[in-house]
C-alpha beads as a LAMMPS data file, in Angstrom:
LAMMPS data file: protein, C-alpha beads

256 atoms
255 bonds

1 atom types
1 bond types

-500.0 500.0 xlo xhi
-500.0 500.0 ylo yhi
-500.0 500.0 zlo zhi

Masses

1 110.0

Atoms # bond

1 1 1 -10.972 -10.747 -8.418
2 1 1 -9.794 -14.146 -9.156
3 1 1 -13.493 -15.454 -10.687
4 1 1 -13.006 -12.011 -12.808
5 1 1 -9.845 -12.757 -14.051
6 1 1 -10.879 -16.312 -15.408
7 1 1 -13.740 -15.234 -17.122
8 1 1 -11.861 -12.752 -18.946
9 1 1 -9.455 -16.036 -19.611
10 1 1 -12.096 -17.335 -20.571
11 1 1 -13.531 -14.911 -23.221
12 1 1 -10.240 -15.274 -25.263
13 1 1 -9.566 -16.784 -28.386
14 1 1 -7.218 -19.981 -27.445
15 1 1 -4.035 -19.266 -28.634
16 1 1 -1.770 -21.550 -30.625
17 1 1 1.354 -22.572 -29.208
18 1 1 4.384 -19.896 -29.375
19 1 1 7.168 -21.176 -32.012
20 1 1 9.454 -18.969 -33.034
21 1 1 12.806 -20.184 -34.508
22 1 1 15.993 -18.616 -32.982
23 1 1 13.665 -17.215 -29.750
24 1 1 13.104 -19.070 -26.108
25 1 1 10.043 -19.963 -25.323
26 1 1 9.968 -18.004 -21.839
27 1 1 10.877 -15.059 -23.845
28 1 1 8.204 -15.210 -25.958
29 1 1 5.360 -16.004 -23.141
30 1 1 6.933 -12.616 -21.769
31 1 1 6.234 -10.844 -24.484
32 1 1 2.678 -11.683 -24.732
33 1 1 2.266 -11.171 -21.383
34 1 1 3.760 -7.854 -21.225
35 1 1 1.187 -6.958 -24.447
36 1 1 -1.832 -8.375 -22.541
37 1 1 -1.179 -6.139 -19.553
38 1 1 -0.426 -2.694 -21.632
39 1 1 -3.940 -3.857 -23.656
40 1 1 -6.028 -3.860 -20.154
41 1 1 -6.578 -7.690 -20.461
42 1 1 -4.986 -8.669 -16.804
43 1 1 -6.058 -4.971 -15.546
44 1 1 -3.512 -3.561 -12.575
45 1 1 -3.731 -5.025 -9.183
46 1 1 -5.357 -8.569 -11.364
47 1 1 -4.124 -11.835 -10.532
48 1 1 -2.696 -13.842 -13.572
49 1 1 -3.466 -17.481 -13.966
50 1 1 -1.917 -20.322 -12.457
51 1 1 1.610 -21.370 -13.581
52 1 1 -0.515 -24.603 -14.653
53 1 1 -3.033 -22.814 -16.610
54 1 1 -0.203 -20.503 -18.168
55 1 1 1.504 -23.294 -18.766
56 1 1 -1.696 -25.469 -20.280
57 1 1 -2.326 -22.545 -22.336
58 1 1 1.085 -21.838 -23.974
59 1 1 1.749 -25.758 -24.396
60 1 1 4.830 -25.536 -22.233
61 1 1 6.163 -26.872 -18.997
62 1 1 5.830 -25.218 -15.687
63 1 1 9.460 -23.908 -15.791
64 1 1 9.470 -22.068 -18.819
65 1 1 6.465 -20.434 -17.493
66 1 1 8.043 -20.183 -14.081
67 1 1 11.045 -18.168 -16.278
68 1 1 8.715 -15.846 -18.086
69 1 1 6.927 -14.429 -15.043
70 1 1 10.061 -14.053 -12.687
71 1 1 11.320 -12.018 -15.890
72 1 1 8.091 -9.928 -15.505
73 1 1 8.820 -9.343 -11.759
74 1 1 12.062 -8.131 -12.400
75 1 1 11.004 -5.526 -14.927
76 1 1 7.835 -4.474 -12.267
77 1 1 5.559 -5.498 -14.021
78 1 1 4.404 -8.545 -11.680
79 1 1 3.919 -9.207 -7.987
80 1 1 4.616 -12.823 -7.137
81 1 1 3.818 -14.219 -3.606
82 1 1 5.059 -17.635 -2.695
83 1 1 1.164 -19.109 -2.191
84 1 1 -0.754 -16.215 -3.229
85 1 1 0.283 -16.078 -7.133
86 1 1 0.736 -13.658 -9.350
87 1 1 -0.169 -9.707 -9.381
88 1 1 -0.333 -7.377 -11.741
89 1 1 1.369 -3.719 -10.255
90 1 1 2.102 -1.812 -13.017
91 1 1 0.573 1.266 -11.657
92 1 1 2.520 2.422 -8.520
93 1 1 0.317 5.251 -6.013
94 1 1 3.021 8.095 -6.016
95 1 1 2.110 8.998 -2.678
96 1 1 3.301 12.612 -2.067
97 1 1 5.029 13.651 1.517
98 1 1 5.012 17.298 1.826
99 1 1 4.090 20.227 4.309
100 1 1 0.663 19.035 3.476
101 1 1 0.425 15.533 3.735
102 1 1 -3.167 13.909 2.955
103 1 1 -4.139 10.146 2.650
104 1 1 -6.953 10.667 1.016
105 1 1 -6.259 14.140 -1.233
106 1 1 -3.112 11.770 -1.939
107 1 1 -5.441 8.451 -3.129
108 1 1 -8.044 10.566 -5.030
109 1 1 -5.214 12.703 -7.073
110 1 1 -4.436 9.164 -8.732
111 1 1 -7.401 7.962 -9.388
112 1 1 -8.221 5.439 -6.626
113 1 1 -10.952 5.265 -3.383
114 1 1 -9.734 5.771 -0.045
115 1 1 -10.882 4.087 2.904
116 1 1 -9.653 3.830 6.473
117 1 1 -10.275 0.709 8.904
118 1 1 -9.775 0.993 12.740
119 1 1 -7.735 -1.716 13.803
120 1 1 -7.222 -0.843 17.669
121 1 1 -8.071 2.450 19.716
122 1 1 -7.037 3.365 22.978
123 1 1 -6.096 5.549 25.470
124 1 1 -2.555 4.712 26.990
125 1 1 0.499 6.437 28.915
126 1 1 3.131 7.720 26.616
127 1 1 6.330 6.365 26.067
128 1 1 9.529 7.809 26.069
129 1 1 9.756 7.773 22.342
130 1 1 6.054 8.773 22.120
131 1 1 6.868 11.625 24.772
132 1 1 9.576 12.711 22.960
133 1 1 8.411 13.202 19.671
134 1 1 5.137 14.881 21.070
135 1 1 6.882 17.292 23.298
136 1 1 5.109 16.149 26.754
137 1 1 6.086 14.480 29.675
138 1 1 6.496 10.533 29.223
139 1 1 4.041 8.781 31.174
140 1 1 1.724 11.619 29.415
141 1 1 -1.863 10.686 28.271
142 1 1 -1.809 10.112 24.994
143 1 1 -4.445 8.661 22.019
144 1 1 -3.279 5.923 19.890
145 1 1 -5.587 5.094 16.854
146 1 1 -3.760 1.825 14.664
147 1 1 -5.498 1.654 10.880
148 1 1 -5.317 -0.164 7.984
149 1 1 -5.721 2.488 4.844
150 1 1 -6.762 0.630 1.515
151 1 1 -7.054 1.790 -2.266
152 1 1 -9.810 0.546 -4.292
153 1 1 -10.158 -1.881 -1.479
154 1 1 -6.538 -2.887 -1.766
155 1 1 -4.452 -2.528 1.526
156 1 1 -1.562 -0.237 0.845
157 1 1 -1.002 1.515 4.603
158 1 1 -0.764 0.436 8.086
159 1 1 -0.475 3.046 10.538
160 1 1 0.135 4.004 14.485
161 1 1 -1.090 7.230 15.172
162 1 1 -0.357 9.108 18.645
163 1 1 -2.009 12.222 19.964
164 1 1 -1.921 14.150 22.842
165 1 1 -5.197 13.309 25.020
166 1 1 -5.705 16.839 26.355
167 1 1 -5.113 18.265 23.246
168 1 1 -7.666 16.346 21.267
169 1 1 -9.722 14.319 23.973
170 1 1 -12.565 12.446 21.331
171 1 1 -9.896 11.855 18.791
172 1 1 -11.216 8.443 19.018
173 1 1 -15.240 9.261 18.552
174 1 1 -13.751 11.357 15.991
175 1 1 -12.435 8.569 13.709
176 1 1 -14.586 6.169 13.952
177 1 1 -18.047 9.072 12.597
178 1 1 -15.567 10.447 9.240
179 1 1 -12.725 7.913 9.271
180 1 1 -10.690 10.364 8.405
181 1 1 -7.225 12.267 10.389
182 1 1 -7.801 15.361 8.912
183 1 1 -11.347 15.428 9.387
184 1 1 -11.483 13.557 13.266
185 1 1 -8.600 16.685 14.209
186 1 1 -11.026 19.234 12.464
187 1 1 -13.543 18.021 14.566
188 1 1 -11.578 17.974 17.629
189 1 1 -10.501 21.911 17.090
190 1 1 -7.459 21.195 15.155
191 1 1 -8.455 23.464 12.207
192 1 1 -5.137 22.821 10.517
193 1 1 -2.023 20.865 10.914
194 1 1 1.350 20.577 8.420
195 1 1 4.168 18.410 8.189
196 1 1 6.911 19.334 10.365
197 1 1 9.279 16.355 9.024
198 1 1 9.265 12.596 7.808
199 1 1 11.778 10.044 7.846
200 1 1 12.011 7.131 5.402
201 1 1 12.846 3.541 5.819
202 1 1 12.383 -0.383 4.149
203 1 1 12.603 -3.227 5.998
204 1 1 11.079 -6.528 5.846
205 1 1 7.330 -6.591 7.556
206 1 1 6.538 -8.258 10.499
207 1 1 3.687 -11.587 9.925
208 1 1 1.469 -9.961 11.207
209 1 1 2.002 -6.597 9.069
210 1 1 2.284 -9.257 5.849
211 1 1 -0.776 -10.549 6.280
212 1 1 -2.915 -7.445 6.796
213 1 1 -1.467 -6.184 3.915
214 1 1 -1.429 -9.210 1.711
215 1 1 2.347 -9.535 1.177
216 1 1 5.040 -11.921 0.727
217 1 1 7.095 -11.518 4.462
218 1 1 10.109 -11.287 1.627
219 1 1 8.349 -8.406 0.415
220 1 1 9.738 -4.817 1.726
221 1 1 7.522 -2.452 3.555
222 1 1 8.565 1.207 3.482
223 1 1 7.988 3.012 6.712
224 1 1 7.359 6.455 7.457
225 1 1 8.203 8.234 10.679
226 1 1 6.651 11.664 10.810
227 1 1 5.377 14.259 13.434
228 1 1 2.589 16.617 12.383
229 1 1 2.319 19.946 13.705
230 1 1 -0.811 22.714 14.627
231 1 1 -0.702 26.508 13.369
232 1 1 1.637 27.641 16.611
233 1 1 4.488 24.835 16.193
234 1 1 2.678 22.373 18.609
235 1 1 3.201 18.649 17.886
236 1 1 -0.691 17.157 17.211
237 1 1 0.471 13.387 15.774
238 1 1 3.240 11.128 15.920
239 1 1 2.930 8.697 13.338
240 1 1 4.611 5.843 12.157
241 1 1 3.349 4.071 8.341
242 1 1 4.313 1.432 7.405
243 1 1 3.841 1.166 2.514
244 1 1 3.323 -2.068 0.845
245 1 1 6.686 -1.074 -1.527
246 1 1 4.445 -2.841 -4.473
247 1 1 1.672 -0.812 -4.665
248 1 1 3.201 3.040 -3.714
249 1 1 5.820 4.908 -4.085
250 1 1 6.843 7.754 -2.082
251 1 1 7.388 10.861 -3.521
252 1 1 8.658 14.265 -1.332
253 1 1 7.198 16.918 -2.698
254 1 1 7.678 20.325 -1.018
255 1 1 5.385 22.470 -2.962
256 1 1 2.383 20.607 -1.131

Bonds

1 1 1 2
2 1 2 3
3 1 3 4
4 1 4 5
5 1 5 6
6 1 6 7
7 1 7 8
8 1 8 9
9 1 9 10
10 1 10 11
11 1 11 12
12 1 12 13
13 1 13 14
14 1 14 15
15 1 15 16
16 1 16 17
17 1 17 18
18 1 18 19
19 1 19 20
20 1 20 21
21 1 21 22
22 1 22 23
23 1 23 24
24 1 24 25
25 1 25 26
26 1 26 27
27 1 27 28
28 1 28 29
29 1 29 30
30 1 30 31
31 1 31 32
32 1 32 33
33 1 33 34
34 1 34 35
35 1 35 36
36 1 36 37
37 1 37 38
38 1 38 39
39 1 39 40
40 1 40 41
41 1 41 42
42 1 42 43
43 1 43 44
44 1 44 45
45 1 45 46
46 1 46 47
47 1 47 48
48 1 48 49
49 1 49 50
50 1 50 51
51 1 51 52
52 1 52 53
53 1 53 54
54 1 54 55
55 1 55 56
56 1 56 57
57 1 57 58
58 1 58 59
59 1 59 60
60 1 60 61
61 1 61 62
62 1 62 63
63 1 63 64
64 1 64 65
65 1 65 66
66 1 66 67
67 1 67 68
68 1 68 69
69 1 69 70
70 1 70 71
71 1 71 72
72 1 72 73
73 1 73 74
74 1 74 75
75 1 75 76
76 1 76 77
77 1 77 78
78 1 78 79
79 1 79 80
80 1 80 81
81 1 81 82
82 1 82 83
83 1 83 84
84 1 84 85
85 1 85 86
86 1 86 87
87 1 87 88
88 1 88 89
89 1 89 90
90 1 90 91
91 1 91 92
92 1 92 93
93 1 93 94
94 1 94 95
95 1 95 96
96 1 96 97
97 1 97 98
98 1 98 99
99 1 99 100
100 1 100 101
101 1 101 102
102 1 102 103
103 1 103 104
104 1 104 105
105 1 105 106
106 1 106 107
107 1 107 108
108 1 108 109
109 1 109 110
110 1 110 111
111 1 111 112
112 1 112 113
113 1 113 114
114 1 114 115
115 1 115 116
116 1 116 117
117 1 117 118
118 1 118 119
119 1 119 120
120 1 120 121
121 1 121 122
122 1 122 123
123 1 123 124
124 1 124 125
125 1 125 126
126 1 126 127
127 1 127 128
128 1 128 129
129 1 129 130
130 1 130 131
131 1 131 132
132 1 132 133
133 1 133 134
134 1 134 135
135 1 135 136
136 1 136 137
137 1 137 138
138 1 138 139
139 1 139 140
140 1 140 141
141 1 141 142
142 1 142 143
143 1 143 144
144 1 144 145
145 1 145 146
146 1 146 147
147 1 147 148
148 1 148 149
149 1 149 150
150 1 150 151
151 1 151 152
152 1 152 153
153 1 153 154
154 1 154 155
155 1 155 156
156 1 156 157
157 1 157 158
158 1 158 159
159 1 159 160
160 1 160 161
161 1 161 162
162 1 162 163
163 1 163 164
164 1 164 165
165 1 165 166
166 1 166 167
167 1 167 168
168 1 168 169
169 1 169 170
170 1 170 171
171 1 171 172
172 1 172 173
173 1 173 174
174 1 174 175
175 1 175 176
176 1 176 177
177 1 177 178
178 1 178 179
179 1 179 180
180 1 180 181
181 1 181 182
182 1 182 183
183 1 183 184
184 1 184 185
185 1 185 186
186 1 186 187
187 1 187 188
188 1 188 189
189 1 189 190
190 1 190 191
191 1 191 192
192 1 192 193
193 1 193 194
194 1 194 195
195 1 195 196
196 1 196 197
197 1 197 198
198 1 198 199
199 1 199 200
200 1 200 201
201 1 201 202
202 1 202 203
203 1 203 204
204 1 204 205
205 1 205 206
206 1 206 207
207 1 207 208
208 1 208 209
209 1 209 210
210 1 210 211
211 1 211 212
212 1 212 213
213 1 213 214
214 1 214 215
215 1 215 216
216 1 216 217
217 1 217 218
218 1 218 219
219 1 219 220
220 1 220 221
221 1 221 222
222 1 222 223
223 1 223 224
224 1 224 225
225 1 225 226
226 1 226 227
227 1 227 228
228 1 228 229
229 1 229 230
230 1 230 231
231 1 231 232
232 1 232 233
233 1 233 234
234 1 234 235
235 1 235 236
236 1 236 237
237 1 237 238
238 1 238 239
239 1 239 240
240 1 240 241
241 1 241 242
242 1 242 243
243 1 243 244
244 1 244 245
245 1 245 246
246 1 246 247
247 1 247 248
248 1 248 249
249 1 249 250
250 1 250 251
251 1 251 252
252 1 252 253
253 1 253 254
254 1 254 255
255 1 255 256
């Protein structure tokens, strides 16, 4: 991505310093910048240049560049991680949480490639939450399946997933063939499952969730809570996700 970006840099015509009378400088690097992105130059999800090479470029100091692109941030326009850089996030996933909910029907409706990676597998004795929200006993055998969900390679989800072991013994095997929920539960004679309910937080990710999904830890995570449900009203999945807030936004839509 980042050799990408530079050689698009690269390609351009340099531009002559920005002097207009009556206008700060910042404001007018913001302006260009804001231009570049709606023209496709710094595509969404690109990484801009250094504050050096902005600042090289525009025949400024650091600051005023430093000013320009925390403007862009607060309009949405811009990503910026403390050691990362700059990202471009103009174009949001509206991930939609209805009866229905699909990852990948989600991903595809906007445009981008879904993928699932299998972090951990096992199989485990449930919890009391686990038990709870699955309707069986605690100490219950249960499947838990932890992925990392990416669009157009980008992490956007991670994800706990709990199922009940007798229900859907080779969950597991399941996964790892189609790496995908809906398909592994087809598989596993779960013909059909719907959203019985979600709940919605933000918080601040863990390290470890900040690194997986290349965040700032000052970054917000939104987090889903949701139990899926089979054609007779029997709990299938407990899941909890966990949204890089940058890159999707979560929209309940009860026609799905």
């Amino acid at each position: 991505m980042r050799d990408d970006f530079l050689t698009s840099l690269d390609n351009q015509a340099p531009l002559a310093p920005l002097r207009e009378g009556g206008r700060a400088m910042w404001r007018q690097i913001e302006d260009t910048l804001v231009a570049e992105i709606a023209r496709g130059v710094y595509p969404a999800e690109s990484q801009l240049p250094t504050e050096k090479e902005l600042a090289e470029r525009f025949d400024v100091n650091r600051h005023t560049v430093r000013r320009a692109l925390a403007a862009l941030a607060q309009r949405g326009l811009l990503l910026v991680e403390q050691g990362r850089g700059s990202f471009v996030v103009r174009d949001a996933i509206d991930y939609a949480l209805g009866p229905h909910t699909r990852f990948s029907e989600n991903l595809l409706r906007a445009g981008k490639e879904p993928a699932h990676e299998l972090l951990r597998a096992s199989e485990e004795s449930a919890n009391e939450n686990v038990a709870r929200n699955l309707k069986v006993r605690p100490g219950t055998r249960v499947i838990r399946l932890e992925t990392l969900s990416r669009a157009n390679k980008r992490p956007i989800t991670l994800g706990r997933h709990f199922y009940p072991a007798r229900l859907v013994p080779d969950m597991i095997a399941q996964f790892e063939r189609w790496r995908s929920i809906t398909k592994a539960l087809q598989h596993s004679g779960v013909a059909d499952y719907s959203r019985a309910w979600t709940r919605i937080t933000a918080r601040l990710p863990e390290q470890a969730e900040a690194h997986l999904l290349r965040l700032s830890t000052t970054t917000p995570v939104l987090v889903t809570e949701s139990v899926n449900i089979e054609s007779r009203g029997r709990p299938v999945e407990y899941g909890q996700t966990c949204f890089a807030s940058d890159r999707v936004q979560l929209l309940v839509d009860l026609s799905r």
